[in-house]
N, C-alpha and C positions, 0 to 999 in steps of 0.2 A: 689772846684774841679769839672772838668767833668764829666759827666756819664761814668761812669768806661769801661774798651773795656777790658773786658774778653776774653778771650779764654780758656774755659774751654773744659779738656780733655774729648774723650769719654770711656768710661769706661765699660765695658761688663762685665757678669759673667763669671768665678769665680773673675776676677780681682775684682769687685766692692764689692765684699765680705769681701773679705782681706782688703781691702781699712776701710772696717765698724767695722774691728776687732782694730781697734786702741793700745789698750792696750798692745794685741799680737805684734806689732807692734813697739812700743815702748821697751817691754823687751827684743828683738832681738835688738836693736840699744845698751842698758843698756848694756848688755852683748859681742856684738861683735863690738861696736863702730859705731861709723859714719866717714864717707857714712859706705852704708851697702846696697847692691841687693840683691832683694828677686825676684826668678825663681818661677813657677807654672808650670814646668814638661809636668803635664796631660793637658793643654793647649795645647804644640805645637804638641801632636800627635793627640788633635781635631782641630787644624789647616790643619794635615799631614790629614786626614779626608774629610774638605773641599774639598784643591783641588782631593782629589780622587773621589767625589762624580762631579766633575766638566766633571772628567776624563772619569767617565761611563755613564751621561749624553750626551757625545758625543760618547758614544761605542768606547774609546779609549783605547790599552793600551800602556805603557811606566811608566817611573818611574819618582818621585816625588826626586830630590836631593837635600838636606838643604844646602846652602852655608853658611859652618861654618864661614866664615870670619864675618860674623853677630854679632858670640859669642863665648867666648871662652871656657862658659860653659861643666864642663862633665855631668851635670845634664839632661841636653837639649841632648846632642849628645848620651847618655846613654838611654834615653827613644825613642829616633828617629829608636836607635841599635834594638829594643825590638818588630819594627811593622814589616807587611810582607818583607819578603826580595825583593818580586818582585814589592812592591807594594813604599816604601822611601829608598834612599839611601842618599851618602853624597857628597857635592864638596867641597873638600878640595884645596886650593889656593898654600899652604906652603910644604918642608918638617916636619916641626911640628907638622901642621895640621893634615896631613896624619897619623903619627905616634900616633897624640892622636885621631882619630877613629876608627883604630886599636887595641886602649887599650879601647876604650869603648865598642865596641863588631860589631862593622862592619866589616865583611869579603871581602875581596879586591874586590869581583866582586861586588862588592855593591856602589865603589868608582869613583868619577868620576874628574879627578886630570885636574885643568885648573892652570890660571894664568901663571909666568913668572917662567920658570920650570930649574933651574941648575940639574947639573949630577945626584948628587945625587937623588933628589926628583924624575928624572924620574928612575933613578938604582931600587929603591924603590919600586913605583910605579907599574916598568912591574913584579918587583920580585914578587909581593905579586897578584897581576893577577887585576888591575886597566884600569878602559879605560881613555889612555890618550885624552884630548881634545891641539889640536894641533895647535899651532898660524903662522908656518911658516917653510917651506922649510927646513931650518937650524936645526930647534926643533926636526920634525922627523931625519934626519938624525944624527944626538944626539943620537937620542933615537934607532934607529935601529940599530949604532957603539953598543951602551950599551948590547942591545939582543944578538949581535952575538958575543961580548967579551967573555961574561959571559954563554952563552948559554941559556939565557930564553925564555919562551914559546911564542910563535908570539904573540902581544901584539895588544889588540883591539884600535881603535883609531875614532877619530870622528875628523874632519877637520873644525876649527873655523872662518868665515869669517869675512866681515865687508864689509863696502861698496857698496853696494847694486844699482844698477840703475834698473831703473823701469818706465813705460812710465805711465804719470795721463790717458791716452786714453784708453779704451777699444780694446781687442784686438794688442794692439801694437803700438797704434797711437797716438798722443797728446804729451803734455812737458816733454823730460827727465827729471828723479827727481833722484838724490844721496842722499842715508842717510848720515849725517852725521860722520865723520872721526870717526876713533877708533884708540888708540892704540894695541888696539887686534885683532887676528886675520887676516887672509891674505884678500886683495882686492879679491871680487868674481871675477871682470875682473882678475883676474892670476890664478881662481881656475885652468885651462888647465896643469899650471905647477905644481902644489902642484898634482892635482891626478897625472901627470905623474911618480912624485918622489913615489906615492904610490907604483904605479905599477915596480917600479927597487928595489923597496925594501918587496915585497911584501912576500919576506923569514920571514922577522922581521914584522910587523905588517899585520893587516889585516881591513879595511877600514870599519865599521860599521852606518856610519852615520854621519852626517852635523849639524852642530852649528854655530848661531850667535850671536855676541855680541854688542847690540847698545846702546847707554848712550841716552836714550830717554822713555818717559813715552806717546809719542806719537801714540795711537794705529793703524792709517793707515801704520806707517810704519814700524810698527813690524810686522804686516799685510802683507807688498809688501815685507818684509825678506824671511818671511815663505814660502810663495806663490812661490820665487824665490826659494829658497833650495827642492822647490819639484819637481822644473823644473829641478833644476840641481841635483838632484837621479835621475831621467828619462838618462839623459846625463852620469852620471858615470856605469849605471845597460847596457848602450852601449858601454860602452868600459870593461865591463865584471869584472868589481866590482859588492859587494850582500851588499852595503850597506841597513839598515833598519829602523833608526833613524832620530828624527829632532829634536835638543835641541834650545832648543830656548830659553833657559838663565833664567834671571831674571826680575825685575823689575814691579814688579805687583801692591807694594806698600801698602799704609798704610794709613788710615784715622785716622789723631790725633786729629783734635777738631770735638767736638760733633753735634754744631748748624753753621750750614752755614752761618747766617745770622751774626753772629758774626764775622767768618772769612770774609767776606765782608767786614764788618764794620769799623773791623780794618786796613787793607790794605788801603781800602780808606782815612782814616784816616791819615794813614803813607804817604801818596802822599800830602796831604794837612797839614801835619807838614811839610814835605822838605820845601816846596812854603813859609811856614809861617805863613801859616793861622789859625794855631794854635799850642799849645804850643808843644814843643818836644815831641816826644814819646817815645825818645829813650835816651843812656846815648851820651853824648856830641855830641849829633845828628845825631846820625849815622844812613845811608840812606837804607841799605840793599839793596845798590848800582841804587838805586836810588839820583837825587841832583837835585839843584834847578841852571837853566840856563837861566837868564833873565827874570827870571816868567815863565819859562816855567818846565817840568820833562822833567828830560832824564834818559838815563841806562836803566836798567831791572832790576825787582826787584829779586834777587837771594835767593829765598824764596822757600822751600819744599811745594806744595797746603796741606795746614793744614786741610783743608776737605775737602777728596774725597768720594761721595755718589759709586764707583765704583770702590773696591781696592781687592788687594787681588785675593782669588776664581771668585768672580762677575768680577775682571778684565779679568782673562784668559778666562771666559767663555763669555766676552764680544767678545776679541779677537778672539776666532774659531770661531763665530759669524759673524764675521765681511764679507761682501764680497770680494771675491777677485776681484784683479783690472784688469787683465787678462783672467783667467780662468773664472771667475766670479760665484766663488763656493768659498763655505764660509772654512778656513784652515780648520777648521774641516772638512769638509765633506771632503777636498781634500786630507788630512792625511789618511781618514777611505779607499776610493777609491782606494788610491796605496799602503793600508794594511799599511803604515809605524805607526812606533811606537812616540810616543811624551815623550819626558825625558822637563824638567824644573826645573829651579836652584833658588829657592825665599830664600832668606835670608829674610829681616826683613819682611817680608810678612806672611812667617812661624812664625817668635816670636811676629806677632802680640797679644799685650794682655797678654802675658808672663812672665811681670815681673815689678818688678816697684823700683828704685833709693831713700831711706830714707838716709835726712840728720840734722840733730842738727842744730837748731839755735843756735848761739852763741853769735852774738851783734848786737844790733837794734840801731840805731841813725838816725836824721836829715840829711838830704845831706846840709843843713844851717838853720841859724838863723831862719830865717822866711820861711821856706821853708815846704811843705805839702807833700815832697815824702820822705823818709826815705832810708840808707842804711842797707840791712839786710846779715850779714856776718853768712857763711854756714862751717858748719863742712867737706865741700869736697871741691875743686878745678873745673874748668873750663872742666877738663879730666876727671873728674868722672862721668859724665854726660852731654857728649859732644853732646849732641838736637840741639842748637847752629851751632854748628860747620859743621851740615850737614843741614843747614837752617828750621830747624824744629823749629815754635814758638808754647810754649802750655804752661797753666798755671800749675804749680806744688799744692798740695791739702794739705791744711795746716788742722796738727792733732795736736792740740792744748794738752799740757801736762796738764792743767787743765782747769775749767769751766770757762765760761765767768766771768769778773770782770766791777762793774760797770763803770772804766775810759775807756774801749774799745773803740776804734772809731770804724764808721760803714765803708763800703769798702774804702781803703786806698791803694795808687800807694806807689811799694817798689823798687829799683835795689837791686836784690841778686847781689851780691859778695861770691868770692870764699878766701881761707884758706892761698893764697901764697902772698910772699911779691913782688906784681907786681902788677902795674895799670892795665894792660893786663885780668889778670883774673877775669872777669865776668859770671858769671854762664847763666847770660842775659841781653843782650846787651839794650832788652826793657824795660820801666817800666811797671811790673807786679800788677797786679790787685786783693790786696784779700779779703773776707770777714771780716778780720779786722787785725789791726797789730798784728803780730807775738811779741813774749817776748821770750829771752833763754831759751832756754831748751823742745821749742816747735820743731815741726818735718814738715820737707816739703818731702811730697813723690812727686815725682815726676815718672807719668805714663808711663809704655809705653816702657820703654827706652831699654827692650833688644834686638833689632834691631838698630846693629853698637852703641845707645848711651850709653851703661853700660860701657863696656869695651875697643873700639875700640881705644881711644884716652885717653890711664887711664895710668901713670906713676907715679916714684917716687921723683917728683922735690921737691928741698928743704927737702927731706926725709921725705915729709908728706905719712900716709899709702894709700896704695892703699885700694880701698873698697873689706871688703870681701862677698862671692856669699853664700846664704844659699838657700837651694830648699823648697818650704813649700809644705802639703795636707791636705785640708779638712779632717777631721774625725769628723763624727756627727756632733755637733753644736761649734766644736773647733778647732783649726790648729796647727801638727805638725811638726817638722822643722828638717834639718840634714845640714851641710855645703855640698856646692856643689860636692864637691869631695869624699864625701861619699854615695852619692842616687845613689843606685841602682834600676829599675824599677821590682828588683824581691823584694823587699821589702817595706816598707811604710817608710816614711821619719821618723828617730829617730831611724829603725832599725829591727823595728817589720817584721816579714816575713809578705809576703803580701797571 
């Protein structure tokens, strides 16, 4: 076989600790099955941490909002409830959503309700004193019919765009450039109508500030977003709106393999299995939309960057960093300038490090006769740890149930497989690479995943279980645990007051 193309996860503390507790580890799966997520709590509020230390590095203030769609966690949303209230709040997507940050201990002015908003959600919403994030014309009128129905209190709002043009020239001058479509959010060319409707309705709501939403990890042009949303507060504080805010969404990201050099390694690799140049990498060849055209690649590889040296806190603070292409002052300074406030929406950015996916070997075999890569079938499904699914490749950390035995081989390529009766379910579509073959009843944790992979795509097909969420805490040199829906951050997991 090859020299093995790892991609091994990066691991931080406390998560590497847990990871070392093996045993711990194991009698949490013994006990509540596999799959089985395991949260780290006091993580996401040293995450809520980071970006605030990002925040006064730029003499900024605004608030820090967990986009729960990340997780569905009440472990995470209950400890997030527990930090300054001026300091994190939450974006709830759902009426669901909303109603379980509610029961975790966020107070409405703490919430900041986007996504695709039916009656209810917004009834809710203004009932409980939330600032709506607003995608369109339609949406506030919805929502103002609802205020004046019912009689509730003017309802704060933030107008979410998209589409953005912006000249590459200095000044004004040089290539129009459009960001890329959303389905969020109104065209900034139409913002003139959307403040209009602010102002005929300005009984029911009151206009606090501007958001965009861009499906891009591109920093220039979350860059010439920003830049444009401070141009257009200048424009609405002239027609006699006090908006104060600039949300500027998500998307900051996540570094999941450790050595770059690896992540190279392998990508190039996967370009040079398509062509044939060497043996597959993947299960029946699959290109991760890459293919081979005459000898030549084509497509684009539809791959999450599995190591980014700049994710997260370093991202935002890359981005206020960044100059602007007009004003040519960096967001940040240009936010501090016109006093506005900065809000940001990081879902798996915030559960970086947070949590990690335990699942049960169950059966090891050959993929054939003569063959050197093995199928290794997992106690979960393809949804219980859907990395995959949102192009994230990382190797899972195999905790062997006992010592090594002398027939071990040394690194061996495996396809996991998932627990359901479908060709479909693959836990990973690549051949994975580990320090030696797995036998039943060993464990693969898989890191990382409470950001969208734990739960976002977890169901109950063929009535397999879903996995259950336990929250763990370090105490002295051993780890206690309590099911997610029992931690409270006023007490220690298991129950003890804190």
């Amino acid at each position: 076989m090859d020299v093995p193309l790892y991609l091994r996860p990066r691991v931080d503390p406390p998560l590497a600790s847990l990871l070392g507790a093996a045993p711990f580890l194991r009698s949490l799966v013994d006990a509540l099955g596999s799959p089985l997520n395991v949260l780290l709590p006091e993580s996401v509020a040293a995450n809520a941490e980071r970006f605030r230390a990002v925040y006064r590095r730029h003499h900024l203030a605004g608030r820090v909002y967990f986009a729960h769609k990340a997780n569905r966690s009440s472990a995470l949303v209950r400890r997030l409830a527990a930090e300054a209230p001026a300091a994190v709040g939450v974006d709830v997507a759902s009426l669901d959503e909303l109603r379980h940050a509610l029961s975790c201990g966020f107070t409405g002015d703490r919430v900041m309700a986007t996504g695709p908003k039916d009656r209810e959600f917004l009834w809710l919403a203004a009932r409980v004193g939330a600032t709506v994030n607003l995608d369109s014309v339609r949406e506030l009128e919805q929502l103002a019919g609802l205020v004046r129905k019912y009689g509730l209190s003017r309802v704060d709002v933030l107008a979410r765009l998209s589409g953005f043009e912006s000249a590459a020239g200095h000044g004004g001058a040089g290539t129009r450039m459009l960001s890329r479509r959303s389905r969020f959010g109104t065209p900034a060319g139409e913002v003139e109508g959307l403040l209009a409707a602010v102002e005929r309705h300005a009984d029911a709501v009151e206009l606090t500030g501007l958001a965009y939403h861009l499906d891009t990890t591109g920093l220039e042009e979350k860059g010439r977003a920003l830049e444009q949303c401070v141009l257009l507060m200048d424009r609405c504080r002239a027609r006699g709106l006090a908006p104060r805010a600039v949300d500027i969404g998500g998307g900051f990201g996540v570094g999941y393999v450790a050595d770059a050099e690896e992540w190279e390694r392998w990508t190039t690799a996967l370009s040079e299995a398509v062509l044939g140049g060497r043996p597959p990498l993947t299960w029946r060849g699959h290109g991760y939309g890459l293919r081979n055209e005459g000898g030549t690649v084509r497509g684009s590889v539809a791959l999450y960057p599995g190591h980014r040296p700049d994710a997260g806190p370093g991202y935002l603070d890359e981005l206020l960093s960044l100059p602007a292409p007009v004003l040519g002052r960096g967001p940040g300074t240009l936010l501090l300038e016109h006093l506005h406030d900065l809000h940001i929406e990081p879902g798996r950015s915030l559960v970086d490090q947070c949590g990690l996916s335990l699942a049960r070997v169950l059966d090891v075999r050959r993929t054939g006769e003569d063959s050197e890569t093995y199928l290794v079938r997992l106690g979960m499904n393809a949804g219980d740890v859907s990395l995959e699914e949102h192009g994230v490749l990382v190797d899972p950390v195999l905790l062997p149930r006992g010592g090594p035995e002398e027939d071990d081989e040394g690194p061996v390529g495996v396809h996991l497989v998932g627990n359901l009766c479908l060709e479909a379910d693959l836990i990973t579509r690549r051949l994975v690479f580990l320090p030696r073959l797995p036998r039943a009843g060993d464990l693969l944790a898989f890191v990382n995943t409470a950001g969208y992979a734990m739960d976002f795509h977890a169901h109950h097909a063929q009535r397999q279980p879903l996995a259950r969420t336990v929250a763990v805490e370090k105490e002295g040199d051993s780890w206690r645990w309590c099911l997610d829906e029992d931690y409270w951050p006023i007490t220690h997991p298991g129950g003890t007051p804190a």
